[in-house]
C-alpha positions, 0 to 999 in steps of 0.5 A: 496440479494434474499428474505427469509421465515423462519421456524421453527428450527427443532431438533438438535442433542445434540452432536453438540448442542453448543447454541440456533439454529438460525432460519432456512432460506428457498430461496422463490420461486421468486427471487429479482434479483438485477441490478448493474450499473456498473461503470468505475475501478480505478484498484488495479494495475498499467499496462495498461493490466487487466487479468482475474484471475477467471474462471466464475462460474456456473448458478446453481446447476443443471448446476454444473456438466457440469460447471464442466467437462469443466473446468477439460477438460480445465485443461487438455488442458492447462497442455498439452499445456505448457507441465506442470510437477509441479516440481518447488514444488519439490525445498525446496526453494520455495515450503513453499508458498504452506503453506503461507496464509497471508502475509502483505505488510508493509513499513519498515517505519512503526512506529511498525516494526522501532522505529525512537526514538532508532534507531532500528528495531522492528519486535517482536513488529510488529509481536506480534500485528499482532499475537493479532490483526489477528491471525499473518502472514506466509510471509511479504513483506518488501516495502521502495520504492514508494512512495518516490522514484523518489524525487531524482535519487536513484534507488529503489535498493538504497532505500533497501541500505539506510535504516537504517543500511544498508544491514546489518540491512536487514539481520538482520530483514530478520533473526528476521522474519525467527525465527519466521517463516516468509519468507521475500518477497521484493518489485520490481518496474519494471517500475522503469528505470527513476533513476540511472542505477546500475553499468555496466547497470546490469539488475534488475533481477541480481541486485534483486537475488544478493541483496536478496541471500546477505540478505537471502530473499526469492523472490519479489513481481513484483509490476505491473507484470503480470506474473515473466518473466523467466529471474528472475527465471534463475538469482536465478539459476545462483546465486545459490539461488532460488527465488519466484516471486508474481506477483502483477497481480497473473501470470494469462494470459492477452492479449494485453501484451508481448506473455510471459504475454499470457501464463500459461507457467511462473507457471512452476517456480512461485508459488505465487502471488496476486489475484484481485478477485473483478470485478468493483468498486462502484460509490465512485471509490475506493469501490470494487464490488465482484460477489455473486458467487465467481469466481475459481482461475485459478491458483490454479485450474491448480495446487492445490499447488498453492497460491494466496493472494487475495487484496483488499487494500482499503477495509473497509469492507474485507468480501468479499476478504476473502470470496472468498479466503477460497471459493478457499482455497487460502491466504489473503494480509492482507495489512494495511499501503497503503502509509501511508494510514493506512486500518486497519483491523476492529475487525470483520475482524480481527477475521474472518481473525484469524479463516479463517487462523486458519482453512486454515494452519491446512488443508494445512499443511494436504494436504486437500486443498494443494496437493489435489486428487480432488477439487470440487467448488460449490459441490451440497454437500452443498445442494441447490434447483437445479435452485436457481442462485448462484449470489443470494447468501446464503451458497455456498462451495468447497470441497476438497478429499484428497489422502486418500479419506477423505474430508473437505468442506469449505463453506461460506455464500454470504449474509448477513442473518444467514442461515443452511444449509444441506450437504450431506456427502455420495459422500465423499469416507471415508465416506463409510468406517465409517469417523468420522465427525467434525464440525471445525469451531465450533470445535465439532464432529457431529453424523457420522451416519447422512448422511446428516448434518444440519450446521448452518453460520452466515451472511457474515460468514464461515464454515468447515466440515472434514471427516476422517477416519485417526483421529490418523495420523492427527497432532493435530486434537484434538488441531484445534478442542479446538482453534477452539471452543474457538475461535467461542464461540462469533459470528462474528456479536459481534465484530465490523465492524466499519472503520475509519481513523486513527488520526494525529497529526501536530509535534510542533515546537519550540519557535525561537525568538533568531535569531531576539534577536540577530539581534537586539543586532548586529543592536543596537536595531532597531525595523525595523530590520530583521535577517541577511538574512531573510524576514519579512512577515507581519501579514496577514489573509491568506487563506490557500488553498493547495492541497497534490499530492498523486497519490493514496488513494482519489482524488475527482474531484468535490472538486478539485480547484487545478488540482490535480485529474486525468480528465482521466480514468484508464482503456482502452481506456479512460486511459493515456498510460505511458510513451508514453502520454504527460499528463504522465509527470504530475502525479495526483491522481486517481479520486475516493471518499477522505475518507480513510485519503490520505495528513495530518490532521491540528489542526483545521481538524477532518480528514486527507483529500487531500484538505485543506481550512482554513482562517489563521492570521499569522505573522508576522514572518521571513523567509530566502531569499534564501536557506540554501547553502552549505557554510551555513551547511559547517559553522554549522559543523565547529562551532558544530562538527556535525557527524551523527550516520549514515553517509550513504548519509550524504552530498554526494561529500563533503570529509574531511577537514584538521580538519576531518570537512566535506567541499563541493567541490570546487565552490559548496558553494554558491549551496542548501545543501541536502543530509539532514534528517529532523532532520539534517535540524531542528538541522541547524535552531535550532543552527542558533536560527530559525525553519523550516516554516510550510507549511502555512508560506512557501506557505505565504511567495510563494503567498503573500496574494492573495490566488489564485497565482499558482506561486511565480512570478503569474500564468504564468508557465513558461516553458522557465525556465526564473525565475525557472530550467526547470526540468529534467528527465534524470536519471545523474542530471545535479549539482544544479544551485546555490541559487539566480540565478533565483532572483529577477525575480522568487521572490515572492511578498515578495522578497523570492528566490528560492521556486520553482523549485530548490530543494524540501523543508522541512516544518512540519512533520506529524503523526499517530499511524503507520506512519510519514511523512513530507510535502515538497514545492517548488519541485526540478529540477529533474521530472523523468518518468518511463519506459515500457522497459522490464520488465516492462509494459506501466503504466496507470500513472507516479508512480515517485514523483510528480512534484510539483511546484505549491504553493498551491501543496505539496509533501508528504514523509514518514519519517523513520531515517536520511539514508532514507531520505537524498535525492539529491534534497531535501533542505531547509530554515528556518523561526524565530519568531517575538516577536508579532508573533503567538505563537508556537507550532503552529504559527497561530490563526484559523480564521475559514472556508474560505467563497470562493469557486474556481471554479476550472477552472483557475486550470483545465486550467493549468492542461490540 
């Protein structure tokens, strides 16, 4: 920040004397120049490419025209380059991104869009909170895909089929939206080739443009893409129903790519996209870093129709994403749920983000920052000393002339320091033929006689300025004007900025005594005995030691005992490049600070957090040998008559017995059931008078009481295959082995089979105020990796589930109803209670802090 004098506040005129002025602040004659040690970048993105969406800005004010005139010579240089016409804003089918200034990505997931209880959808619910929270959206992005996908072989296409309802029910949410004046976006995963093939091998982007015309959506968002490749924009063609692409790295030019990604050309056809505006990220390695100054919008310079979401999606602070979004006159990715990382919106965001916005579509939809005459970026309208840097921040503004000659000025304050600010009206043309002037921030009229206007803006703060001498054909100039002074009554300073995770909550089970009240019965009574086909785990004080595998959301290498935190970089030359690297078929979380609330919270913890240490009694208590088998669940079905509500993937390859009871196929009895909910598997143990395990049971069960085993067998991992699958990563599985092949020589020390290795397993379900989860152990035989075949880019990671089948590791999945989370390779086994167990719901007594420490390199060792 540079140093500051105060002066005396001059006189005010009483027609925009809305409160006491603040104190007017002056730029000191010596400047504190401030040095960054720039740090390495975990980037937003995933490809291996980093375009740059911004052209610089200038030194100063005095360097401002010359800055100027090259940056429209470039303009001009590239438009004759690609032949630019821009009539890709004529088609009616895309050109309302011209008007969408906030979009959200949301999980169809989320607990205010899907209410899980009544098995319905809720996108009024959704958006009224967003309309109260922020001020609503212009267009969403619906994403159901990573990160879940690759826990099996369905493809992300499949993800859309399977939830709930189907496509059906997509169109139906597609419809709600659209009544409300939101367009639909849905997200793609180009790298995502590892899965099952659509039929025919057809390629994604006839499968995309058929499914969205199917559903009505409007286009994709192309997660990791720098640029949307012209074969997607001629597949909406070909189908007859055009679609936007927004790609996630914005469709600026990278090199280092294909030459399609080298190019301007593809914003003949796309006209949407995300920007990363931010230059580097601070020592936490998630914190973004923004330059003082903001950069120009290279896109939106090409074409003023243009528009851009700036992201900044692990932002607590979103001051400075939004800054330099109204700076360009472009939108927001006003992005919260991030894997079920919930980054809310602090209520100073909030506001700001709902005048932002407010201010943003009335000018849009006048045409004074979308189809403009001429745009002027750090416009020495808003008056500044001639050689006072940019970069040390204080008001700075664009302005924006319409066809007409009016002009409105959009300004913000880079520091952190209310301040006024001079601007100079005379360049403006209407303000020679007698404009009328309005402060639009405050929603008030200013003396139109005064050339030049003395504003004022509040730290980190916002302004506009309009001069029109069209007043009477200006739609509702009057109404902006009201909400806006109804808006601005209270400062941005007095709503608060303070962000913290969310809170969760460990779902409660049930009681299970009756599986060993009935063994009892059956064996006359005998103390010893244990239910029919399960293990007794003796009381034990156990070190719960565990580590979740997110890849994104916190992942700190100090802290890491197990190896789950990337010993790479994640930019070139110290980042994997995916698939080609051998260390991309083990997927780990990006090194940077665990404090946004990535894993789950337990009773004892304050926060969620990736790493959990906590000394434990359990037991005793019984847990199944082996997992539930086909045969098991075919014998539930047939004693209860259990027929789903919504049979979509419900035992997949079982038919119809002569009773209209589902039967696995012939020989397959004895195999791991899955293509189960987590409710379907809690409503097997129930019957059985059992529960599922928690997740420190299971992993009890997995190490015995020696904390430090990796593996059920010790901390060989066997990469013969001999006491557990080898994975596979071919896209067509191979049939699942069946249970006990791999026992006793992969049992545990407890003599419990098939943990690892076999199929991911259920364990305890997860939840805060948006989203629901479920830990799973154990990991399965399949490990797909992704692909940097066409469309698709080399990746910095494998995005794909991770592989897990370490103990100590969980694997996280987000929960929304029974079609969703039915998986091929997802599992389970139950756990019943001992009359002198722990007590439910929770089944342990907390013994306290663990007083060890590992080290961290038997683990490394592993790792690497």
């Amino acid at each position: 920040s540079p140093f500051f004098f105060t002066a005396s506040p001059p006189s005010m005129p009483p027609v925009h004397s809305r409160r006491p002025p603040p104190r007017i602040f002056a730029y000191h004659s010596a400047y504190l120049l401030l040095s960054w040690a720039l740090c390495s970048c975990i980037l937003c993105h995933g490809s291996t490419t980093l375009p740059n969406p911004l052209f610089a800005p200038p030194l100063d004010a005095a360097s401002q025209p010359a800055w100027l005139a090259a940056l429209k010579a470039q303009r001009e240089q590239i438009k004759q380059k690609i032949n630019y016409s821009g009539a890709v804003y004529s088609d009616p089918a895309v050109n309302w991104t011209r008007l969408s200034f906030v979009q959200p990505q949301i999980h169809v997931y989320d607990k205010y869009l899907y209410d899980y209880a009544e098995h319905r959808f809720t996108v009024d619910k959704y958006l009224d909170d967003l309309k109260a929270r922020y001020g609503g959206i212009d267009s969403v992005l619906l994403w159901p895909t990573y990160t879940n996908i690759g826990i099996d072989a369905r493809n992300q296409f499949d993800y859309y089929r399977a939830i709930p309802g189907g496509l059906e029910a997509l169109t139906n949410v597609t419809a709600a939206f659209k009544k409300r004046g939101v367009r639909v976006l849905w997200g793609y995963n180009p790298w995502d080739q590892g899965t099952r093939l659509e039929p025919n091998s057809e390629p994604h982007w006839k499968t995309l443009a058929d499914l969205l015309k199917k559903t009505g959506g409007d286009g994709f968002n192309g997660d990791t893409m720098n640029v949307m490749y012209k074969e997607f924009w001629d597949a909406g063609v070909a189908a007859d129903y055009h679609i936007v692409g927004e790609m996630e790295d914005g469709g600026y030019p990278v090199t280092g790519a294909r030459p399609e990604d080298d190019s301007y050309e593809s914003s003949q056809w796309s006209t949407m996209g995300w920007g990363y505006f931010y230059t580097d990220r601070l020592e936490d390695n998630i914190t973004t870093y923004f330059e003082i100054a903001p950069g120009i919008d290279k896109l939106k310079w090409l074409d003023g129709r243009r528009m851009t979401h700036v992201c900044d999606r692990w932002a607590k602070n979103r001051t400075e994403a939004m800054q330099y979004a109204f700076f360009n006159g472009v939108g927001y990715e006003s992005w919260e749920n991030v894997w079920a990382v919930f980054m809310h919106m602090t209520p100073r965001d909030g506001e700001a983000l709902r005048r932002m916005a407010t201010l943003l579509r009335w000018l849009g939809e006048e045409a004074y920052v979308q189809d403009y005459e001429d745009w002027e970026p750090f416009t020495p309208d808003v008056v500044r000393p001639p050689t006072l840097p940019f970069s040390l921040g204080g008001p700075m503004g664009s302005r924006f002339t319409h066809k007409s000659g009016d002009c409105a000025w959009l300004v913000v304050n880079r520091a952190s320091i209310d301040a006024m600010f001079e601007l100079d009206l005379s360049k403006c043309p209407a303000y020679g033929r007698s404009c009328r002037v309005f402060d639009l921030y405050h929603g008030v009229e200013l003396l139109a006689s005064e050339a030049t206007q003395s504003l004022e803006i509040e730290a980190n703060g916002f302004a506009s300025v309009l001069c029109t001498n069209r007043f009477s054909e200006l739609r509702n100039l009057s109404g902006l004007l009201q909400e806006m002074s109804n808006l601005t009554k209270a400062p941005l300073s007095s709503y608060s900025s303070d962000w913290k995770p969310l809170p969760q909550q460990q779902h409660p089970s049930k009681s299970a005594l009756d599986a060993y009240k009935n063994s009892k019965t059956i064996t006359g009574g005998a103390a010893t005995a244990s239910p029919e086909g399960m293990v007794e785990i003796p009381k034990t004080t156990f070190r719960f030691h565990a580590a979740g595998t997110e890849i994104e959301g916190g992942c700190e290498v100090d802290g890491d005992d197990f190896g789950v935190c990337c010993r790479h970089g994640t930019t070139l030359p110290d980042a994997l490049t995916c698939p080609r690297d051998e260390a991309c078929r083990t997927p780990c979380g990006f090194h940077s600070k665990d404090d946004r609330g990535v894993d789950v919270q337990f009773p004892w913890e304050t926060v969620a957090a990736r790493f959990h240490d906590r000394n434990l009694e359990l037991g005793p208590f019984f847990i199944d040998k082996h997992l539930v088998t086909k045969g098991d669940f075919a014998k539930y079905l047939n004693a209860t008559g259990y027929k789903p509500r919504d049979a979509y993937n419900f035992l997949v390859g079982w038919t119809a017995g002569e009773n209209g009871t589902l039967k696995p196929p012939a020989g397959e009895q004895q195999q791991p059931v899955v293509w189960v909910s987590l409710n379907e598997s809690r409503a097997y143990c129930e019957w059985a008078g059992k529960r599922l395990p928690h997740v420190y049971e299971w992993q009890l069960a997995a190490q015995g009481p020696d904390a430090k085993k990796i593996y059920p067998w010790g901390d060989d991992p066997d990469e013969e295959g001999a006491k557990h699958p080898k994975a596979s990563a071919s896209n067509d599985p191979k049939p699942l082995p069946e249970v006990g092949n791999f026992s006793p020589q992969g049992d545990s020390v407890y003599g419990v089979a098939d943990l690892v290795g076999l199929v991911w397993q259920y364990t305890d379900e997860f939840s805060d105020d948006h989203t629901r989860t479920v830990l799973l152990k154990g990991s399965s035989a399949y490990a797909p990796m992704l692909s940097a075949d066409f469309p698709a880019l080399s990746q910095v990671g494998n995005w794909y589930f991770p592989h897990a089948p370490q103990v100590n590791r969980h694997g996280r999945m987000m929960l929304m109803d029974d079609s969703y989370e039915r998986a091929g390779t997802l599992g389970f086994r139950c756990a019943a209670d001992h009359p002198e167990g722990q007590p439910a719901p929770y089944h342990f007594r907390d013994i306290g802090p663990s007083a060890l420490k590992e080290s961290g390199s038997k683990y490394t060792k592993l790792f690497v």
